[in-house]
C-alpha positions in Angstrom: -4.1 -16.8 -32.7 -7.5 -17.1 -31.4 -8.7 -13.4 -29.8 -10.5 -13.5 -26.2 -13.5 -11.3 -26.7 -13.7 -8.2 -23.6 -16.8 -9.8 -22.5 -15.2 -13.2 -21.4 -11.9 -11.5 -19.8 -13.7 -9.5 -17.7 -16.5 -12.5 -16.7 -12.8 -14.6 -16.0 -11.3 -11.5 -13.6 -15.2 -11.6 -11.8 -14.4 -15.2 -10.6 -12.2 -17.8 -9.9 -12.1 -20.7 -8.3 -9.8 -22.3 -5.7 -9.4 -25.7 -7.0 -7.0 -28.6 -5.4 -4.5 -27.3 -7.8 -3.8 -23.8 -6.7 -3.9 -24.8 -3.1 -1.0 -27.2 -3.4 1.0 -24.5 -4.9 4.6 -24.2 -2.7 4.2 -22.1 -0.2 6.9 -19.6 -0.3 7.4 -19.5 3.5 8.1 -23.0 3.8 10.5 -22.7 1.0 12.4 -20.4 2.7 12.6 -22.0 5.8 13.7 -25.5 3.9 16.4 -23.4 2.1 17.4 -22.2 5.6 17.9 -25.3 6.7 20.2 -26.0 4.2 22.4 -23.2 4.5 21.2 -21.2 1.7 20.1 -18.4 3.9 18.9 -16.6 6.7 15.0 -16.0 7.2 14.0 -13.4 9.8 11.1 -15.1 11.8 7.6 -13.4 12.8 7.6 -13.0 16.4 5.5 -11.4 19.4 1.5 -11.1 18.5 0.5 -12.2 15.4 -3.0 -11.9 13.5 -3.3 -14.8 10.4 -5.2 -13.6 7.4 -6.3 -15.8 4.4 -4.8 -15.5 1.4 -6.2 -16.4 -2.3 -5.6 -19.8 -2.7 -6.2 -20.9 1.0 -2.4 -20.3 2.2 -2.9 -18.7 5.8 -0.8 -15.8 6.4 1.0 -14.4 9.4 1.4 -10.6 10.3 2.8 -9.3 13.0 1.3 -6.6 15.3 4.1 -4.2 16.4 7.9 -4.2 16.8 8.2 -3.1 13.2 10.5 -2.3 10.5 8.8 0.8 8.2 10.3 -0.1 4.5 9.3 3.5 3.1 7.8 4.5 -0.3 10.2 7.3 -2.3 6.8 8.3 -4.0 5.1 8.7 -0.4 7.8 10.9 0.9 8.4 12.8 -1.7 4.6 13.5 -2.6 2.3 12.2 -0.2 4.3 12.5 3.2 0.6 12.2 5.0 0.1 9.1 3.6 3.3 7.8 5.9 2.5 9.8 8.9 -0.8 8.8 9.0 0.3 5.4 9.2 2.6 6.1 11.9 -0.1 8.0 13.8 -2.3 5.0 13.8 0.6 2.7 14.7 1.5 4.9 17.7 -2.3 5.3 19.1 -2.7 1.5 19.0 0.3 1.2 21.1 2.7 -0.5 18.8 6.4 0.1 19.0 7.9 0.8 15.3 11.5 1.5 14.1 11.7 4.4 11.0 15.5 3.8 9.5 17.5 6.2 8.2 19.6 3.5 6.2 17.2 2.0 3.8 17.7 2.6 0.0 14.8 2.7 -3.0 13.7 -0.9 -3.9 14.6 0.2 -7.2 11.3 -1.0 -8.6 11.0 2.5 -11.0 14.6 0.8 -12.8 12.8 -2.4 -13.1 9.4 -1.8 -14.4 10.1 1.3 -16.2 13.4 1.5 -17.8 14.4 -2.5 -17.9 17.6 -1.7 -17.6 19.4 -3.4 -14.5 19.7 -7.0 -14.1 18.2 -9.4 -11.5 21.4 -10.2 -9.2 21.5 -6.2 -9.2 17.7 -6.4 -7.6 17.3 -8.7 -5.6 20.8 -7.7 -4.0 19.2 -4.5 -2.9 16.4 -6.0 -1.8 18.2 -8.6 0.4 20.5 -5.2 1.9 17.2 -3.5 2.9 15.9 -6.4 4.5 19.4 -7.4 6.3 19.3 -4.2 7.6 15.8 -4.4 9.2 17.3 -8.4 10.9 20.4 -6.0 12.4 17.8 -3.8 13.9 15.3 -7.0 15.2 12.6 -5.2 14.2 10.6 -7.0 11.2 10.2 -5.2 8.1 6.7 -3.5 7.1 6.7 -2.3 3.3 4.4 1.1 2.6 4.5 0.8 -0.9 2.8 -1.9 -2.8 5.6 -1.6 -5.9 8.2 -2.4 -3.8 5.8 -5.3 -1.9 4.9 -6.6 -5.5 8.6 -6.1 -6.8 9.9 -7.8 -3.1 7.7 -11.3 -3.9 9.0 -11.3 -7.6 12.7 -11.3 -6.1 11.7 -14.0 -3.6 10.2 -16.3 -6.3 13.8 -15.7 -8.2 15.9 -16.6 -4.9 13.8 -19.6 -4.2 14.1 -20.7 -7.5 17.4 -20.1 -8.9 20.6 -21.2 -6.1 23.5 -19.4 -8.7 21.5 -16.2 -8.2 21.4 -16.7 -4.2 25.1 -17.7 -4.6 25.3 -14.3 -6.6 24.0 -12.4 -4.3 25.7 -14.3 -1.0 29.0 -12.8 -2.5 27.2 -9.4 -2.9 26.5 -9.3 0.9 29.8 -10.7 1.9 31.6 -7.6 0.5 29.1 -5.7 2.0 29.6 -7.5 5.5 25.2 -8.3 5.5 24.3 -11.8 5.5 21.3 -13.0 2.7 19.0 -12.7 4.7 15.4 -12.5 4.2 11.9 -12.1 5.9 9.9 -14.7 6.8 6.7 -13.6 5.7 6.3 -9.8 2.8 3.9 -8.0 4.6 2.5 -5.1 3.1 1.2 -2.2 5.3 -2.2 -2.4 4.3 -2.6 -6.2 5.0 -1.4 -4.7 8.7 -4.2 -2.5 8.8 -6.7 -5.1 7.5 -5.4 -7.1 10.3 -5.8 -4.1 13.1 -9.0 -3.2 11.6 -11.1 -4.0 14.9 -8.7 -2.3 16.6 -8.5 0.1 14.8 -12.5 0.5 14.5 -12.1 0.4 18.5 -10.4 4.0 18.4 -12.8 5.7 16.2 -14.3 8.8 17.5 -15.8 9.9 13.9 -19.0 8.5 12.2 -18.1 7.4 8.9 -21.5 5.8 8.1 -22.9 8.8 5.4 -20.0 8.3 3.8 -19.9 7.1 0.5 -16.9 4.9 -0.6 -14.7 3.8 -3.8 -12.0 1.2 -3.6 -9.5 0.7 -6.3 -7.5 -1.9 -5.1 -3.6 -1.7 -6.3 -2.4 -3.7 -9.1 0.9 -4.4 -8.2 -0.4 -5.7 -4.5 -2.7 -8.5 -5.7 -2.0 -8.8 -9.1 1.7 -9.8 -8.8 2.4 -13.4 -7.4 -1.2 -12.8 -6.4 -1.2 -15.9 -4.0 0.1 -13.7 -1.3 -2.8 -11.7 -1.1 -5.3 -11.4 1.1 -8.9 -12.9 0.4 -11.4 -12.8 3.4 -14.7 -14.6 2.5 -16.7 -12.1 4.3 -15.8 -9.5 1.7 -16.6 -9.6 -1.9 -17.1 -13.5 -1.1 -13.8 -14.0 -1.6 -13.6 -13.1 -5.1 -11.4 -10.1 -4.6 -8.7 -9.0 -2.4 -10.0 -7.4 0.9 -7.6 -4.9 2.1 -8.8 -1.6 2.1 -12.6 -2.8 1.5 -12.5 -4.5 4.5 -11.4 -1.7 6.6 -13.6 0.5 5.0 -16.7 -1.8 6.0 -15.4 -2.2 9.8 -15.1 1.5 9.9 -19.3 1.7 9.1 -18.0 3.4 5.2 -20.6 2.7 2.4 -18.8 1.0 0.1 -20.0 0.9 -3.6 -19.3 -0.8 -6.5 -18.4 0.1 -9.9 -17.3 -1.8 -12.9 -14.0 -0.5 -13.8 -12.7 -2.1 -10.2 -10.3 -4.5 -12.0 -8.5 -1.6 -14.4 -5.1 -0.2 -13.3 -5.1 3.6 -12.1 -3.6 4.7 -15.3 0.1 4.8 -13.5 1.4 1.4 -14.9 4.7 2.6 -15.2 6.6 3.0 -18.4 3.8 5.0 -19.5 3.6 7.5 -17.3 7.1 8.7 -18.5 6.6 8.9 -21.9 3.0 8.8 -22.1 1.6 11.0 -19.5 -1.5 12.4 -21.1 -2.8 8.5 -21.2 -2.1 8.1 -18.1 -4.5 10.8 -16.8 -7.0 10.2 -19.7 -7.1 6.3 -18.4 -7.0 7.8 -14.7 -9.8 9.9 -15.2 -12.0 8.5 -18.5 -11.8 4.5 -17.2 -11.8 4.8 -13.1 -12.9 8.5 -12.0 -15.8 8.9 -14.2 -17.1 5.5 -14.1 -16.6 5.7 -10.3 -18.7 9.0 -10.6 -21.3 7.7 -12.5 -21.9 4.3 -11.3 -21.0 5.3 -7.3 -21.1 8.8 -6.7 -18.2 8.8 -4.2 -17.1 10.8 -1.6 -13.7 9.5 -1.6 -11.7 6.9 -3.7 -9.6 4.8 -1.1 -6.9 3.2 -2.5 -3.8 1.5 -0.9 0.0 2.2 -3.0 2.0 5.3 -3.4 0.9 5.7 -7.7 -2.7 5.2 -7.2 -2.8 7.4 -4.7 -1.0 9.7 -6.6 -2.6 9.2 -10.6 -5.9 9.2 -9.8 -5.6 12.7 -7.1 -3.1 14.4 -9.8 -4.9 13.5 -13.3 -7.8 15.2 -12.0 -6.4 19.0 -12.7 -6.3 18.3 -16.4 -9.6 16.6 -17.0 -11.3 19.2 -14.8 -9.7 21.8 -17.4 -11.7 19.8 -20.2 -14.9 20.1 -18.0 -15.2 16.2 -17.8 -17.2 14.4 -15.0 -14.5 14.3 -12.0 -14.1 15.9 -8.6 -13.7 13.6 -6.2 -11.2 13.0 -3.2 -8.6 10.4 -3.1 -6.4 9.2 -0.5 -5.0 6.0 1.2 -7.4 3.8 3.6 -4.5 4.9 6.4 -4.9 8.4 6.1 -9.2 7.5 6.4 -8.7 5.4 9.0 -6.6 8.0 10.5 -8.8 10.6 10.3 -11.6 8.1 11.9 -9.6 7.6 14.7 -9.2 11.8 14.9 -6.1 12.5 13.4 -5.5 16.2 12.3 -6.7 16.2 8.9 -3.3 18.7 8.2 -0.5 18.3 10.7 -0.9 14.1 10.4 -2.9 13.2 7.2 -1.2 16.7 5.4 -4.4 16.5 3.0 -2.8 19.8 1.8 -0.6 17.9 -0.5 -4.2 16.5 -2.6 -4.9 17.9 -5.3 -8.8 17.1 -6.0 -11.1 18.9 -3.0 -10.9 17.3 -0.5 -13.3 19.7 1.5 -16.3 18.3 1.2 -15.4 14.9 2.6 -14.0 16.7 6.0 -17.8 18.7 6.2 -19.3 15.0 5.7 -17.1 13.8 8.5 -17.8 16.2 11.1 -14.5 18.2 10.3 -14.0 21.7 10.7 -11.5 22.3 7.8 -11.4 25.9 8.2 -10.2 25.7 11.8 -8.3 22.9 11.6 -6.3 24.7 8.6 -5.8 28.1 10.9 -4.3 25.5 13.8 -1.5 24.3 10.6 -0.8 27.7 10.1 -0.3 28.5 14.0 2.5 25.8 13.8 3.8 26.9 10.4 4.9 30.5 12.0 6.9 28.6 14.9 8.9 27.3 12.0 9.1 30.7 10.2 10.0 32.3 13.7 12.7 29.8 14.2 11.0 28.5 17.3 11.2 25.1 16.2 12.8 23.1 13.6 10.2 21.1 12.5 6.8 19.7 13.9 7.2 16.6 15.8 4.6 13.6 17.3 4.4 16.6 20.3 2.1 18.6 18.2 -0.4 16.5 16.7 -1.1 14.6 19.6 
């Protein structure tokens, strides 16, 4: 067995080309429109406005402005609930009608990475129920989280592949009175705001332009059936996936470079159940401090529910060891948010972060302190029982 030396991996992950072969790979959506044809299944079709993107090997890609389906993340909701909001927020100040069900389950992705332990009729079964349920609503799904978008394209490829597991799961449906249905097109929220971006940009009442900007883009968006993904010439040349970058650019960020870009967060996933001090050693030793070193952010942008979360949390510890970290992280929705004016605590909830996030809000023209006493004005309606909860009628 013949060892690849670090050197040339890395050289091989700075650039590939797009030869005649990957082009003429099968294009997924066609595949799924055939199989349609032939009774296999139902696709739900893209309709209204549509932006088309590139993707990596040259496939064009549709995505659809509004009427949309909001396929959650667990991990958002139950740790980062700005992240969500702030996508919402921006959704609802561009003027794009949005349905948030209350009957969509976990894509399951934490049993399939980390534990191994269902099976793939069991998967792609609850995948298919979550997106039959967006069809019954006519409103075309958007996934938040890029496990469940990476996960989602892995359960296509076995569909379009295999017709006893469609059978398998057409009988899983029937006795759940769903159809197989599935989208025509896995769009992942941050390919929607790559899309918006100069609409987005359009809305911006903060100057971003002093501020200095990391991106670690998500592993299990581009690096899992990583033709899907999108590539815009115009950023990196191509070379890398552009969502998030390329918002951060339109939005006048400094983006800088650093030489980890390519390494995972540290979450992975197995690991961070059983191994959790690598995880924040990786987190911290192999993306933080380099990013620190070599960039000197203000902020580390990033684009899924565990990045978001590994590399903000795995700060605490290394901080305790008095290595070089400190810096904030969030999603390119709750930036772009907060470009557009979003309350930095009733919408983006930067409250839940655990690295300071302070310092970023002064370099954006925030007033933290002021903005924290307006939270705590709504916080003792709750207390006083004068509402139930904050609603969309107090952060706009």
């Amino acid at each position: 067995m013949t060892t690849i030396p670090v050197e040339a991996l890395l050289q091989k992950k700075e650039r590939f080309e797009r030869g005649a072969d990957r082009r003429s790979l099968e294009d997924p959506r066609a595949e799924l429109l055939h199989l349609e044809e032939q009774g296999e299944l139902l696709v739900q079709k893209i309709q209204g406005d549509v932006v088309t993107v590139p993707t990596k090997y040259g496939r064009e890609k549709r995505i659809q402005k509004g009427h949309l389906w909001h396929h959650k993340s667990c991990g958002q909701c139950g740790h980062i609930p700005g992240y969500s909001t702030s996508i919402f927020w921006v959704m609802r100040k561009l003027g794009y009608d949005y349905h948030d069900p209350r009957d969509q389950t976990s894509c399951t992705a934490w049993n399939y990475y980390a534990s191994a332990t269902s099976n793939v009729a069991a998967q792609a079964a609850v995948a298919v129920r979550n997106f039959a349920a967006a069809a019954e609503t006519g409103y075309f799904p958007l996934v938040h989280c890029g496990t469940s978008y990476g996960h989602y394209k892995e359960v296509r490829e076995e569909l379009l592949l295999h017709p006893e597991l469609r059978a398998e799961v057409r009988e899983i449906m029937g006795k759940l009175g769903k159809e197989l249905v599935f989208p025509e097109e896995l769009v992942h929220y941050s390919e929607w705001f790559y899309a918006m971006r100069d609409e987005i940009a359009a809305l911006q009442t903060r100057d971003l332009s002093g501020v200095r900007v990391t991106v670690h883009p998500a592993c299990h968006y581009y690096k899992l059936v990583e033709g899907d993904a999108i590539y815009d010439p115009d950023v990196y040349g191509g070379q890398r996936t552009a969502v998030v970058t390329g918002l951060a650019q339109r939005l006048g960020a400094d983006v800088r470079e650093y030489s980890t870009w390519f390494d995972c967060c540290g979450f992975g996933f197995r690991h961070i159940l059983v191994q959790r001090d690598f995880t924040r050693s990786f987190a911290t030793m192999r993306k933080i401090e380099v990013m620190k070193e070599e960039a000197d952010p203000d902020v580390v942008l990033t684009h899924d529910t565990g990045c978001v979360t590994t590399l903000d949390k795995s700060q605490f510890a290394a901080k305790a060891h008095e290595r070089n970290v400190g810096v904030a992280v969030m999603s390119e929705a709750q930036f772009a948010a907060l470009a557009m004016g979003a309350h930095p605590y009733k919408v983006c909830q930067l409250h839940w972060h655990s690295a300071d996030y302070r310092p970023l809000l002064e370099k954006m023209g925030i007033d933290w302190e002021q903005a924290w006493a307006e939270f705590q004005e709504g916080i003792k309606k709750l207390e006083k029982g004068e509402k139930r909860y904050l609603d969309w009628d107090d952060v706009d």
